[in-house]
C-alpha positions in Angstrom: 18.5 -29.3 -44.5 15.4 -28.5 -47.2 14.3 -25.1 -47.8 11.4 -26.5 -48.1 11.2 -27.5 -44.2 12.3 -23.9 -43.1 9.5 -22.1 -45.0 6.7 -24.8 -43.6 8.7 -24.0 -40.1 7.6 -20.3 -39.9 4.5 -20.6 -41.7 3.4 -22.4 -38.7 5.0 -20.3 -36.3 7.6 -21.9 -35.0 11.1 -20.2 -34.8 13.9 -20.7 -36.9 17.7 -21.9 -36.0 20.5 -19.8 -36.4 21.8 -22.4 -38.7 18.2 -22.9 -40.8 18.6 -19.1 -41.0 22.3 -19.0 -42.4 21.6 -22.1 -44.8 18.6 -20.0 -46.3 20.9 -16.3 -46.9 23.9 -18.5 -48.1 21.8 -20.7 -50.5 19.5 -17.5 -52.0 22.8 -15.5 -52.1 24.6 -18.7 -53.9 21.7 -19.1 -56.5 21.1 -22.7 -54.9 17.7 -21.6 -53.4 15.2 -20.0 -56.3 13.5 -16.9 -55.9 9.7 -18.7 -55.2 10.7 -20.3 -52.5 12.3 -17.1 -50.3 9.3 -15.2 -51.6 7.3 -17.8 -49.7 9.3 -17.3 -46.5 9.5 -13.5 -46.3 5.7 -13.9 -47.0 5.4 -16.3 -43.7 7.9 -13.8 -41.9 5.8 -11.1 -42.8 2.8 -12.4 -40.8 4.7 -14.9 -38.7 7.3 -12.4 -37.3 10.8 -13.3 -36.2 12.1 -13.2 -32.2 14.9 -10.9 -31.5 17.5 -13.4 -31.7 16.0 -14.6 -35.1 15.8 -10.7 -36.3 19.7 -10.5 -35.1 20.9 -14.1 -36.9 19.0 -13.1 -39.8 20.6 -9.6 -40.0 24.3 -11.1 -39.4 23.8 -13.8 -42.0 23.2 -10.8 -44.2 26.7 -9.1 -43.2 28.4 -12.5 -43.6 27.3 -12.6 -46.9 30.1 -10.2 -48.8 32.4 -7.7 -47.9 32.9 -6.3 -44.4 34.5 -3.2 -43.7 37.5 -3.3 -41.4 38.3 0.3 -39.5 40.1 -0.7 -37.0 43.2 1.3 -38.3 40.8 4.6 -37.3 41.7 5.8 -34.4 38.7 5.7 -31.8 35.1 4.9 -31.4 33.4 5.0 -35.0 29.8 6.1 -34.5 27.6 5.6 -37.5 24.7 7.7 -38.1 21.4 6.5 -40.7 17.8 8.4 -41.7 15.6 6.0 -42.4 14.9 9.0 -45.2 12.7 12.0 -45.8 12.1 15.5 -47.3 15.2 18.0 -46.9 16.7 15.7 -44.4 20.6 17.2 -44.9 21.6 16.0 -41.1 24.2 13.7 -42.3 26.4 17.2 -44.3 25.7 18.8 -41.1 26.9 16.2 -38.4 29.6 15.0 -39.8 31.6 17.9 -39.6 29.5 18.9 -36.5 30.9 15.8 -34.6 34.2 15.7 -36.3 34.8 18.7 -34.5 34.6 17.7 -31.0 37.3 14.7 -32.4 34.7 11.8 -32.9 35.9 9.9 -36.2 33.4 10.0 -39.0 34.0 7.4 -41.4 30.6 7.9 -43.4 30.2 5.3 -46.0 27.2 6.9 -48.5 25.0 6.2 -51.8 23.3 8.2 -54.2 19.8 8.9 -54.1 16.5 7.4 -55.5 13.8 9.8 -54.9 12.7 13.6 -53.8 17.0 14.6 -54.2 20.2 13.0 -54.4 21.8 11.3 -51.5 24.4 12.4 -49.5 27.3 11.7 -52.3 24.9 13.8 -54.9 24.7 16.3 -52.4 28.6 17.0 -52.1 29.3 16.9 -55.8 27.4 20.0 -55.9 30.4 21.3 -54.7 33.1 21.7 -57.5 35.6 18.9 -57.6 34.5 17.3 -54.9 35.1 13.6 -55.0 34.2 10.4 -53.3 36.5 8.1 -55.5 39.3 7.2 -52.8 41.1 3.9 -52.2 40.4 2.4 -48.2 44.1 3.2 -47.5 43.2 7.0 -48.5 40.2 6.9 -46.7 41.3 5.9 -43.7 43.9 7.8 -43.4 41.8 11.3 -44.0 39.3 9.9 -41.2 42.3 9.5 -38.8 44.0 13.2 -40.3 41.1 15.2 -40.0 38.4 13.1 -38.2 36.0 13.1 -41.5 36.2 11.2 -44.8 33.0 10.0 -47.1 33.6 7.4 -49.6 31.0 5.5 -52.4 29.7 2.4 -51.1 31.3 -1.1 -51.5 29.9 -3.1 -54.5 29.8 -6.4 -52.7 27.9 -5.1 -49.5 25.4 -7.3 -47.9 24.5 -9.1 -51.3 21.6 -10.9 -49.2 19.8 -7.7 -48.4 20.1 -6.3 -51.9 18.5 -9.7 -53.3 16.4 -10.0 -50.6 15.0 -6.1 -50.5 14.6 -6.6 -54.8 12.5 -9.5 -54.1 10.3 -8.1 -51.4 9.5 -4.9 -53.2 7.5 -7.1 -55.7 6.1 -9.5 -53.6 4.7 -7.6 -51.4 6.1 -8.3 -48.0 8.5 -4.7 -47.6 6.1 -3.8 -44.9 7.9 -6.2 -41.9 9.9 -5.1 -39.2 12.6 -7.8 -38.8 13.3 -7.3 -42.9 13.3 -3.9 -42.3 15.1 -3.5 -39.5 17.7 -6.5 -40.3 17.9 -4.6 -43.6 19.2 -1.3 -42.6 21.3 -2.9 -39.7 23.1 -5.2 -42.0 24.7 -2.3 -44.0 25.7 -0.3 -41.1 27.3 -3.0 -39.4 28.9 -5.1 -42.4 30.5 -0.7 -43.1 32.4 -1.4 -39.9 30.7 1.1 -37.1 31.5 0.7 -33.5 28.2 2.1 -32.6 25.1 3.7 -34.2 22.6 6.4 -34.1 19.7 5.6 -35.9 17.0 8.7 -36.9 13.8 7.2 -37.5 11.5 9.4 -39.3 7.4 9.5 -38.9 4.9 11.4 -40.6 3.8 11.6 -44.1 7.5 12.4 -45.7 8.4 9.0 -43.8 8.9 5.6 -45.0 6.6 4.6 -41.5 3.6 7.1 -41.4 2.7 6.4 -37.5 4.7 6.9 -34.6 3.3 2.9 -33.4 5.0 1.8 -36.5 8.2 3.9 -36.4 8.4 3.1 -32.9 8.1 -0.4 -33.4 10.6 -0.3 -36.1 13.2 2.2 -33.8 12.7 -0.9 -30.8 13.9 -3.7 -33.1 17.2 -1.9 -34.4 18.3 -1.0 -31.2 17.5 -4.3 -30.3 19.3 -6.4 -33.1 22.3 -3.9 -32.7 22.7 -4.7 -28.8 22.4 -8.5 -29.6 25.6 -8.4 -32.2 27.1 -6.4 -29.7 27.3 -2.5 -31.4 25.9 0.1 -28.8 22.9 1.5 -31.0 20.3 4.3 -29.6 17.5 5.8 -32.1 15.5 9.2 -32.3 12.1 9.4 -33.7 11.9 12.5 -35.7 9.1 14.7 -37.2 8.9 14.0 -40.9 5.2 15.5 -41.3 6.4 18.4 -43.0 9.9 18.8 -45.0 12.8 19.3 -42.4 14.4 22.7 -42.7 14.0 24.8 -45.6 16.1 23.6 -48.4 14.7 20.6 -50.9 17.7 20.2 -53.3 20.9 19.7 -53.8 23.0 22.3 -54.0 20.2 24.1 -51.9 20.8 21.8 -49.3 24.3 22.5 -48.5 24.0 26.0 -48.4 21.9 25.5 -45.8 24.0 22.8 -44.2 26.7 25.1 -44.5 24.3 28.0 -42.7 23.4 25.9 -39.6 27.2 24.7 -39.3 27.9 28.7 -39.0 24.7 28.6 -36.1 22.1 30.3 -38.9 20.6 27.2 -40.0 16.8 26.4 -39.6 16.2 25.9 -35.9 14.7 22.6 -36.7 17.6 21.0 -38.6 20.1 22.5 -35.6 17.8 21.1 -33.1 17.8 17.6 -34.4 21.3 18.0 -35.3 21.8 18.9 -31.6 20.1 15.9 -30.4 21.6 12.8 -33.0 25.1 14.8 -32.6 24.9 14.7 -28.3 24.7 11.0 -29.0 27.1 10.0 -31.2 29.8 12.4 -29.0 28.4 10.5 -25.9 28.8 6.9 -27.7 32.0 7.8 -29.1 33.2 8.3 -24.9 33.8 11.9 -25.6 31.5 13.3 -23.0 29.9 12.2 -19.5 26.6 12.9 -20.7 24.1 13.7 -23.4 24.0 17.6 -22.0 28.1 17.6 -21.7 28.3 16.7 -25.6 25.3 18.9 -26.6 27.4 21.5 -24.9 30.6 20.9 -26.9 28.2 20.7 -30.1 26.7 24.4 -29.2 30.6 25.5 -28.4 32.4 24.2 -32.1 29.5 26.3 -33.5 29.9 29.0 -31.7 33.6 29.1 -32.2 33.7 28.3 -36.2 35.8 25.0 -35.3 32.1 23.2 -37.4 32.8 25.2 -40.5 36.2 24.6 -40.6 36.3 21.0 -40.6 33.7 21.2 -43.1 36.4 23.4 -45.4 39.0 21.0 -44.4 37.0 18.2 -45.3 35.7 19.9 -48.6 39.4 20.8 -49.6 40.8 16.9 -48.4 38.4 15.8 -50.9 38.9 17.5 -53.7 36.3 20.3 -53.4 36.4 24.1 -53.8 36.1 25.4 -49.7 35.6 28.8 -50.9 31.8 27.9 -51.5 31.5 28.1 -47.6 32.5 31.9 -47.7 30.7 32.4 -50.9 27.5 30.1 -51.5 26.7 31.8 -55.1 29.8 29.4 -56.5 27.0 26.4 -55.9 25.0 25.4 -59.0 22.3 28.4 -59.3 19.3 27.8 -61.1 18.4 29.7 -64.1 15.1 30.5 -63.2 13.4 31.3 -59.2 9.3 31.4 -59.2 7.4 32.2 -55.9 4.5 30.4 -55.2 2.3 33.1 -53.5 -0.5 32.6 -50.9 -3.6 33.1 -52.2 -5.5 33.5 -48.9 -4.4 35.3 -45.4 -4.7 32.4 -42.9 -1.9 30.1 -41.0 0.1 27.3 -42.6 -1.6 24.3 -41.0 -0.5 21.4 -43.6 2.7 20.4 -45.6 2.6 17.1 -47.6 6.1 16.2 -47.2 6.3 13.6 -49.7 4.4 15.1 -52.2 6.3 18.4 -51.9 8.8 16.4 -51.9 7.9 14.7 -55.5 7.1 18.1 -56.5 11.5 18.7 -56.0 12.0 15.4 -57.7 10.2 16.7 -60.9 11.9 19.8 -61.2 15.6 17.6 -61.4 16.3 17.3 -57.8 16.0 13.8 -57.4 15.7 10.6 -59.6 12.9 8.7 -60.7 14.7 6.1 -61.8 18.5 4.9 -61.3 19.2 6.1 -64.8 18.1 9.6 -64.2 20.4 12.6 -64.4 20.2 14.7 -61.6 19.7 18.3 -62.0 22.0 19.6 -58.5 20.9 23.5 -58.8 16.8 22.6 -58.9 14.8 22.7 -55.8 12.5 24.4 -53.7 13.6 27.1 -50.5 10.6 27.0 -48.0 9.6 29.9 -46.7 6.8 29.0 -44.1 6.4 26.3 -42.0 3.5 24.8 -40.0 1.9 27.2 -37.7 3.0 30.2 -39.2 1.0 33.4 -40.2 0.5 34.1 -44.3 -0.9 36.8 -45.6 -2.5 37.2 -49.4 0.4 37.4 -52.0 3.4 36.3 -49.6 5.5 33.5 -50.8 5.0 30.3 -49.4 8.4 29.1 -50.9 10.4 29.8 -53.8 11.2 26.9 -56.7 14.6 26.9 -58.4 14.6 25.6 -61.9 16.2 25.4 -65.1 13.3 25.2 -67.0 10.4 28.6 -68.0 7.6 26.3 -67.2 6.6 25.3 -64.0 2.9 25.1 -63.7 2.2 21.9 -63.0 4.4 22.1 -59.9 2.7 24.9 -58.8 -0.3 23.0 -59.2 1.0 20.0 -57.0 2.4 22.3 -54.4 -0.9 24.5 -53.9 -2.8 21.2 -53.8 -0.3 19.8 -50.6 0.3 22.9 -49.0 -3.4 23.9 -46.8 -4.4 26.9 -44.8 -6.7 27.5 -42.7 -8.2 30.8 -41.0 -7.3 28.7 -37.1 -3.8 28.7 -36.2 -2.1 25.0 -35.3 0.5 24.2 -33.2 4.1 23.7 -34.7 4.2 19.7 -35.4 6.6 17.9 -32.3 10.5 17.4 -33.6 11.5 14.6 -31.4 8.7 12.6 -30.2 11.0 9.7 -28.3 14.8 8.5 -28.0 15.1 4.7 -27.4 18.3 3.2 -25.8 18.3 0.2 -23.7 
């Protein structure tokens, strides 16, 4: 088999083997096939296209391709949960506590963040002592104790998609569904999940700006997953505007820690609501998405939610007393309101450039090297379709340095009002099963 022959293959449409599709992943990952010649075949992939059974071999090859993580000593369905990413999207420190405690195993393998904040890891290590540094045996064994571990990801996962995604982010071919979709899919699976949830994100904060696109996108990893046999469902989320309040890290869990105590944004608990129902109902832990919703709403109600967060916190390493008293969270040094300048109604919030406007004050990285600053942020206080008047403040930035013009400048310039009131922007605009 020549690479050679593959490449000519899909450049003129024709579809690919399972085997031409393994003997390319296995030679690229082996350093037996060079870098100009997969460049040329994710180029005629991205306007070729691949079938679903080619997206599915192609994302498989990519798990085969290093480590695989085995959970079968967790007791239980393991339901995976991944955001394909936005502004103040925290869903992941809410729902896995949220699910945990209804007694569906989270076993939440997560990275650090490149972007408007940290990731999910960043996130908890805002909380003192909190640690993510745990041997599989450990791991496991907390998952199966209290329903909820989170762990660093594994150095040798999917080693194809890393080379692969590296290569296509300068060759200009990241905008294709089947290497998107077998991108993501590849990691979830090769981390061992049963079944997954996926939250696809549209708007400007998203990675896909149109709901065609992230539609598209949602179809083809609930497809791939049904092919290699993991029950997968997606939600298509609002990401036009930053999702709850909170755009940092430390920030971000006081508010997680707010909606698991049912006085969180109602955004963030709706979509919580909605990803949560599903992974209860594909875990077999309820009859129906309304059932689970119901036993979401009930561990809320109750305080079961924020307990298994503090049991989580304290299995961990972490102090639990920041759920009783945020103020033990990294505090800024400085707060600034950004004041309305006009009466009118919010009618436009540039998610990802707020969101940039976060990741210069030290909440996120602009480069792996980057040292995060967890107490910086901003705390919206208005959302689309709400009433301002003259002088009130639109949101309040957190930062550790006296200076913050410029990112008052960028935020006036992305936040708009107008003298008409708008409508609220839609939260859930579709869920895709079958």
């Amino acid at each position: 088999m020549r690479m050679v022959d593959i490449i000519e293959n899909k450049r003129n449409g024709k579809t690919l083997s399972t085997e031409e599709i393994q003997f390319f992943v296995q030679g690229y990952t082996n350093d037996t096939i060079p870098d100009y010649q997969v460049s040329a075949l994710t180029m005629a992939i991205y306007f070729r296209g691949m079938t679903e059974r080619e997206t599915a071999d192609l994302t498989m090859a990519m798990v085969k391709s290093g480590d695989e993580i085995d959970l079968s000593a967790i007791k239980g369905i393991k339901v995976d949960k991944h955001s394909t990413g936005g502004v103040g999207d925290t869903t992941t420190l809410v729902l896995g506590p949220l699910v945990a405690a209804v007694g569906v195993p989270v076993a939440k393998m997560s990275g650090r963040g490149l972007g408007h904040t940290g990731g999910t890891i960043d996130k908890l290590e805002s909380v003192e002592g909190f640690h993510v540094e745990i041997k599989n045996e450990e791991f496991i064994s907390l998952v199966n104790e209290n329903k909820l571990a989170v762990i660093g990801q594994s150095g040798n996962l999917t080693p194809a998609d890393k080379k692969l995604y590296a290569l296509r982010d300068v060759t200009a071919s990241v905008d294709s569904i089947p290497l998107i979709a077998s991108s993501i899919m590849s990691k979830k699976i090769a981390a061992g999940a049963d079944a997954i949830v996926l939250d696809v994100k549209t708007g400007a904060g998203a990675f896909m700006k149109t709901i065609d696109d992230s539609k598209a996108l949602a179809q083809a990893m609930v497809r791939i997953g049904h092919n290699v046999d993991r029950q997968t469902m997606a939600v298509i989320s609002d990401m036009s505007q930053p999702l709850g309040y909170a755009i940092g890290n430390a920030l971000e869990v006081k508010e997680a820690i707010d909606t698991l105590k049912g006085k969180g944004p109602e955004d963030l608990t709706e979509l919580c609501l909605t990803l949560g129902s599903h992974m209860v109902y594909l875990a077999n832990k309820a009859e129906s998405i309304e059932i689970a919703r119901a036993m979401l709403e009930k561990v809320i109600n109750d305080g079961s939610a924020i307990n298994t967060f503090k049991t989580f916190l304290r299995a961990q390493g972490g102090d639990e007393s920041v759920v009783d008293d945020p103020t033990k969270l990294p505090q800024a040094k400085y707060t600034f309101a950004l004041e309305a300048k006009e009466d009118g109604y919010l009618t436009e919030m540039v998610a990802d450039e707020i969101g940039t406007a976060a990741m210069l004050l030290g909440a996120g990285r602009a480069t792996k090297e980057s040292e995060l600053d967890l107490a910086a942020g901003l705390m919206l206080h208005k959302k689309i379709g709400d009433e301002v008047k003259k002088g009130e403040a639109l949101l309040t930035i957190h930062s550790n340095f006296e200076n913050v013009e410029e990112i008052k400048a960028r935020l006036y310039k992305n936040i708009k009002l107008s003298a008409k009131q708008v409508d609220a922007p839609l939260l859930i605009h579709e869920v895709i099963t079958k």
